[in-house]
C-alpha positions in Angstrom: 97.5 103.7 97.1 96.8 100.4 96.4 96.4 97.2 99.1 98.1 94.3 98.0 97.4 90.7 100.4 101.1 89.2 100.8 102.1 86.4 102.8 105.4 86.7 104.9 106.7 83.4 107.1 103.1 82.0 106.8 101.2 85.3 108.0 99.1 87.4 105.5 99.6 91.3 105.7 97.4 93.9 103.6 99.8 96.4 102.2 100.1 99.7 100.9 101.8 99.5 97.2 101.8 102.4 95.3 100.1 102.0 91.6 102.8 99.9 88.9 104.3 98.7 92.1 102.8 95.8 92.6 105.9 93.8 90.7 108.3 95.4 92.5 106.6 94.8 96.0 106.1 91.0 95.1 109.9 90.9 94.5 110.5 92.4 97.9 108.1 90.4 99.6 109.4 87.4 98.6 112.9 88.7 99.7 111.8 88.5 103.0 109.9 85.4 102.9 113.2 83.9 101.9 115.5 85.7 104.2 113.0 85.1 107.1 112.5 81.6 106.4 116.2 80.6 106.0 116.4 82.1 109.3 113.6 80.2 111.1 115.1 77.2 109.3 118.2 77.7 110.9 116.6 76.7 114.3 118.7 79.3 116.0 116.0 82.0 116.2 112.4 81.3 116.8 110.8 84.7 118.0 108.8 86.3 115.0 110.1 89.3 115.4 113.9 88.3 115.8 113.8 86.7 112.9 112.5 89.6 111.1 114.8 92.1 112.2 117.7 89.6 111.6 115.8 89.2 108.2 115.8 93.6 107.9 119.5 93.5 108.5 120.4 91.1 106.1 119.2 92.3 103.8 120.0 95.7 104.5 123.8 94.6 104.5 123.0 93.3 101.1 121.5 96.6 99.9 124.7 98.3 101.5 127.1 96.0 99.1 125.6 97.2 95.7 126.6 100.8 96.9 125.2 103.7 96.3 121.9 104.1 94.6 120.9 107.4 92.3 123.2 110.3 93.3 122.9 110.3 97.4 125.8 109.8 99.2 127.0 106.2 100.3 125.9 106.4 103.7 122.7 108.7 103.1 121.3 106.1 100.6 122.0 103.4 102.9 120.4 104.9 105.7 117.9 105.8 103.8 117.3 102.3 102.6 117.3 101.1 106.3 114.9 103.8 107.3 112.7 102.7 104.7 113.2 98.9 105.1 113.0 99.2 109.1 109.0 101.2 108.3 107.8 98.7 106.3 108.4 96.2 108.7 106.8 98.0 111.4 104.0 98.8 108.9 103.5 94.9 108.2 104.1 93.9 112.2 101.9 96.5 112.8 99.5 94.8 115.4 102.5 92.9 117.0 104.3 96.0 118.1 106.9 98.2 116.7 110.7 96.5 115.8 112.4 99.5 117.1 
C-alpha cells in the first residue's frame, strides 16, 4: 500500500492508496475538498468535523442517486459505499477522534 500526502480544507493527511490508485484517490480527495469547503463557505457550520460529516453525507446522497453499482443490491451497495466513505474519514481524522 502506498502513502499518498493530500490536502483536505487546508490540512495535509498521509494516506493509504492502493497501487494505480493514486488517480482515483486524487479525484476523491478533491471531492471532499470541494464538498467541505462549499460547506465552510456557507458560514453555517464551522466545526471541522461537522463539516466533514455533512461533507460524508453529501456526498454519499450523491453516490446513492447514480444507483446501484456492479451487481449488489441497491441498498447493500449504498451502505456499503457509506461504510466505506464513513472509514476513510475516520482514517484521515484519525488523531482528532472518530466521526461516529
Amino acid at each position: 500500500m502506498k502513502q499518498v500526502e493530500v490536502s483536505i480544507l487546508g490540512q495535509v493527511y498521509m494516506l493509504g492508496c492502493p497501487e494505480g490508485g493514486e488517480a482515483l484517490l486524487t479525484t476523491a480527495v478533491a471531492a471532499v475538498d470541494r464538498e467541505m469547503t462549499a460547506i465552510r463557505e456557507s458560514g453555517k457550520v464551522r466545526a471541522r468535523e461537522r463539516i466533514a460529516v455533512l461533507a460524508a453525507l453529501n456526498l454519499a446522497y450523491q453516490l446513492a442517486e447514480r444507483g446501484p453499482a456492479g451487481t449488489a443490491s441497491p441498498a447493500t451497495s449504498r451502505e456499503a459505499d457509506v461504510a466505506a466513505l464513513v472509514q476513510r474519514i475516520d482514517r484521515a481524522l484519525g488523531e482528532d477522534g472518530q466521526l461516529l
